[in-house]
N, CA, C and O atoms as a DFTB+ gen file, in Angstrom:
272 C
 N C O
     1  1     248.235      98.383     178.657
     2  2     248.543      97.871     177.349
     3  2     247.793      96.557     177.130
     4  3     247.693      95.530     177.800
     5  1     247.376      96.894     176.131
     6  2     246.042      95.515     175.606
     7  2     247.106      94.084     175.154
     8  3     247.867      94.414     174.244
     9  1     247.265      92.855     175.527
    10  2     248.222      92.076     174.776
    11  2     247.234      91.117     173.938
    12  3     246.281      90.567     174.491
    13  1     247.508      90.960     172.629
    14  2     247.308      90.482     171.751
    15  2     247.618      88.699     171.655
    16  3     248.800      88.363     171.710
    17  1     246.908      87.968     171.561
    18  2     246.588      86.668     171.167
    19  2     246.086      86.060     169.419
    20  3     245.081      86.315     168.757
    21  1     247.342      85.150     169.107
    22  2     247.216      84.598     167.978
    23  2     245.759      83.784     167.987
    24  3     245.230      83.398     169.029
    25  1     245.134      83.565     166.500
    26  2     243.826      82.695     166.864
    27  2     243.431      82.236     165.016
    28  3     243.506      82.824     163.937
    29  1     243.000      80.861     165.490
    30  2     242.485      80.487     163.915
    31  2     241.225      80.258     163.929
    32  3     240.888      79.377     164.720
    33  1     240.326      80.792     163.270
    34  2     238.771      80.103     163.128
    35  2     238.730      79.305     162.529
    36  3     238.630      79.597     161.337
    37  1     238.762      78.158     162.786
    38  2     238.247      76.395     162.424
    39  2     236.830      76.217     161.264
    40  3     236.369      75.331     160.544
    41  1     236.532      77.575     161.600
    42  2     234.870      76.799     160.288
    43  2     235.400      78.135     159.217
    44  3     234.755      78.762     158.377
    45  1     236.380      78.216     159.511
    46  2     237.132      79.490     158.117
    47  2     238.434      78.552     157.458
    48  3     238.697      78.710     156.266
    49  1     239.084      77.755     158.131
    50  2     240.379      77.384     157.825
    51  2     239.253      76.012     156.405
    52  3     238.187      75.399     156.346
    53  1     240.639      76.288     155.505
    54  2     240.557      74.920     154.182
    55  2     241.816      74.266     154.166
    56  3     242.422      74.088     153.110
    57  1     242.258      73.888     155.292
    58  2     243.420      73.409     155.351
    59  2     244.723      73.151     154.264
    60  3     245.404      72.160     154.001
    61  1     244.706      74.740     153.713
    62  2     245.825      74.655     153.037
    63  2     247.450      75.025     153.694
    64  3     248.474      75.188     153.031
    65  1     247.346      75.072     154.757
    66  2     248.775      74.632     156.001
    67  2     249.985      75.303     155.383
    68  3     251.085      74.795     155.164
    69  1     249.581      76.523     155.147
    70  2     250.600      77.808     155.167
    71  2     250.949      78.169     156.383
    72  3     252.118      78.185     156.767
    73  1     250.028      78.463     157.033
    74  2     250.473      78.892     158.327
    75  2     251.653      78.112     159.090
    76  3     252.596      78.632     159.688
    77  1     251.458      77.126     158.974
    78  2     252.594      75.936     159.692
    79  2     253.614      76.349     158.458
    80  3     254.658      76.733     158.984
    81  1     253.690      76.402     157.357
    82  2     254.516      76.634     156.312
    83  2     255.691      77.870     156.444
    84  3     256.860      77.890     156.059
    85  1     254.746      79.042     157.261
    86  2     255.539      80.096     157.424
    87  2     255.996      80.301     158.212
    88  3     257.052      80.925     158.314
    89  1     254.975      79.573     159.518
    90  2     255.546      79.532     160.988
    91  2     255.272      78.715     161.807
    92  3     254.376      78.694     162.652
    93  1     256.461      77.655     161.437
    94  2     255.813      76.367     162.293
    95  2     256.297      76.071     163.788
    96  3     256.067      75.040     164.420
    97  1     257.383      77.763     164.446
    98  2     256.755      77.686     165.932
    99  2     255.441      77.869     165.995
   100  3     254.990      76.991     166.732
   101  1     254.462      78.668     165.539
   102  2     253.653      79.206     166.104
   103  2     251.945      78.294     165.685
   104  3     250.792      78.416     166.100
   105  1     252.457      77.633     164.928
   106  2     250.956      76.500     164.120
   107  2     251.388      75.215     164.089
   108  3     252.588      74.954     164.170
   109  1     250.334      74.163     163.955
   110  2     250.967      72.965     164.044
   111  2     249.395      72.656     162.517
   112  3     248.488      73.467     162.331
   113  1     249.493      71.906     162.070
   114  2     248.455      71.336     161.356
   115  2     248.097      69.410     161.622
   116  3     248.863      68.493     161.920
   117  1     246.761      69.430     161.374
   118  2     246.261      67.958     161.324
   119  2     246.701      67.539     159.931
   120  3     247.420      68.262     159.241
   121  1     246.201      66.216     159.489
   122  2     246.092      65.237     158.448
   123  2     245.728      65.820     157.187
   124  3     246.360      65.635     156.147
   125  1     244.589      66.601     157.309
   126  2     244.173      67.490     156.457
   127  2     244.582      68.721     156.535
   128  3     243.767      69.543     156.116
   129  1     245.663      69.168     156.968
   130  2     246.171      70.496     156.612
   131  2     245.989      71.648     157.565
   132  3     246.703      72.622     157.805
   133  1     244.404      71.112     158.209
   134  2     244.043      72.204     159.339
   135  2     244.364      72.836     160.101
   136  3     244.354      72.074     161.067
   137  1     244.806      74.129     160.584
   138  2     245.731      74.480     160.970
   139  2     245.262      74.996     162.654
   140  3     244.221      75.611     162.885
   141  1     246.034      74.688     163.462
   142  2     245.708      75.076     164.995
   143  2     247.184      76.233     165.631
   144  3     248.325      76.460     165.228
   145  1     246.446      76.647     166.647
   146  2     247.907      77.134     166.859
   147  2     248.267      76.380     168.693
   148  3     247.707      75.817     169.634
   149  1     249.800      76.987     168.163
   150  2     250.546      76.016     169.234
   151  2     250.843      76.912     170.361
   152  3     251.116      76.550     171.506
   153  1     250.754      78.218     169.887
   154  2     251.449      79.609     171.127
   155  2     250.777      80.295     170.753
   156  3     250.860      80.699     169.593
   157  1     249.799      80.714     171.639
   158  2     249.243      82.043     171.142
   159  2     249.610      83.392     171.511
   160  3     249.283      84.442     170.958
   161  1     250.511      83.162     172.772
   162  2     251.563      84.615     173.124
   163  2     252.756      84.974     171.986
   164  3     253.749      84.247     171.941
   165  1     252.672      85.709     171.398
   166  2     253.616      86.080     170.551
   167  2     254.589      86.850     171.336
   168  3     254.377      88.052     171.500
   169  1     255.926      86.141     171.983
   170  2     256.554      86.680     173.027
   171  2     257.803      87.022     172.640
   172  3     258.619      87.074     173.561
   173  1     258.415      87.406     170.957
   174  2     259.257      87.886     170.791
   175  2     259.029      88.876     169.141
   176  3     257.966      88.616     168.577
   177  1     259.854      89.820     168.494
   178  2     259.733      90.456     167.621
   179  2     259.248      89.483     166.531
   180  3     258.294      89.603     165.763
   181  1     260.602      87.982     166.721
   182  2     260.170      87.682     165.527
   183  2     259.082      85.985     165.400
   184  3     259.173      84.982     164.692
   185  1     258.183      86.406     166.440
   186  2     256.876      85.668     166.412
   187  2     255.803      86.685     166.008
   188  3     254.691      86.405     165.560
   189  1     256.293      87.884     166.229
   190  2     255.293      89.158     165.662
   191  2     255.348      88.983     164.182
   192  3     254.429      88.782     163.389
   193  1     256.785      89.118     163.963
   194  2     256.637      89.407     162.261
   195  2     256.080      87.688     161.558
   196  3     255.388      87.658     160.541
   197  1     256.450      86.567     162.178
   198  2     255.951      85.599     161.787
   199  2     254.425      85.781     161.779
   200  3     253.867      85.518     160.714
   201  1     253.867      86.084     162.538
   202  2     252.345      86.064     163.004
   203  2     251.912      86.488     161.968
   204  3     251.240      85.771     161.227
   205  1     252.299      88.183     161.589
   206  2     251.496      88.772     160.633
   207  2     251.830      88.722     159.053
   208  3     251.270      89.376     158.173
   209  1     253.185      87.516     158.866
   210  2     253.390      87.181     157.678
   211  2     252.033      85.669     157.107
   212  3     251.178      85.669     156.221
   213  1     252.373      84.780     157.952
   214  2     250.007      84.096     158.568
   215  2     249.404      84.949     158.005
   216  3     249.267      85.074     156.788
   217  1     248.968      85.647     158.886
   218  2     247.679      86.750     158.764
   219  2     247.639      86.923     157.298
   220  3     246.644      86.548     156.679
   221  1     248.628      87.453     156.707
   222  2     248.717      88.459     155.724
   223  2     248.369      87.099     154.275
   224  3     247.461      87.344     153.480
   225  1     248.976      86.129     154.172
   226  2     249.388      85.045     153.531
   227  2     248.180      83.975     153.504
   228  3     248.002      83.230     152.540
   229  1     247.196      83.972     154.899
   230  2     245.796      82.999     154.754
   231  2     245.243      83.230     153.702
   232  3     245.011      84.425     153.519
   233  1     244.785      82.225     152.548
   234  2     244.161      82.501     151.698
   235  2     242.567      82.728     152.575
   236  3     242.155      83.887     152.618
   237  1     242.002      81.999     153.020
   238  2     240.942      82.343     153.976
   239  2     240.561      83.408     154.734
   240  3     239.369      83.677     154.884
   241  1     241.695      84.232     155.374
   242  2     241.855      84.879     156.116
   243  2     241.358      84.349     157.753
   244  3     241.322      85.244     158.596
   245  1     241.060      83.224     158.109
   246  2     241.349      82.379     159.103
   247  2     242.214      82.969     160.019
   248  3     241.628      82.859     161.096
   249  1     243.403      83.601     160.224
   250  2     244.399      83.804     161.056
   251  2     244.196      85.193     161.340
   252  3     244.047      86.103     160.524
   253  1     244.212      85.268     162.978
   254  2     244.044      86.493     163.464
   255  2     244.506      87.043     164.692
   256  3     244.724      86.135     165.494
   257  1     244.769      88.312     165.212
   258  2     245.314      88.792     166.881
   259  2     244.392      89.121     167.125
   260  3     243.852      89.821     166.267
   261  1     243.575      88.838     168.475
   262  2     242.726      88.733     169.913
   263  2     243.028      89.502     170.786
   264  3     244.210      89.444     171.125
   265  1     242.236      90.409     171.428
   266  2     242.812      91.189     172.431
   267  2     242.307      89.835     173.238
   268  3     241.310      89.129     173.088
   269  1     243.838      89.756     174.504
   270  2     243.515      89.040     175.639
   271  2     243.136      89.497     176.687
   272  3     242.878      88.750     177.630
């Protein structure tokens, strides 16, 4: 089984800090909004459904799962 890793591309993000907005276990943002992440193991159901409510919600589309 392939496990999946949260991930933000930095030269995609416009730091509009939704991600921290929707799920601020899983993102933290800078000064400008930029958004990083804080866990990239999504180690319960509802870091899954957080994750792909991100994903779904980046205006950028910046936010993404990684095979690890």
């Amino acid at each position: 089984m392939t496990e999946e890793t949260l991930a933000i591309d930095s030269d995609r993000c416009q730091g509009h800090a939704i991600c921290y907005l929707l799920a601020p276990d899983l993102f933290e943002v800078d000064d400008e909004g930029r958004g990083s992440v804080t866990r990239a193991a999504l180690e319960s159901d509802a870091d899954q459904a957080q994750a792909a409510v991100a994903i779904d919600r980046c205006p950028e589309r910046a936010i993404s799962l990684r095979s690890a």
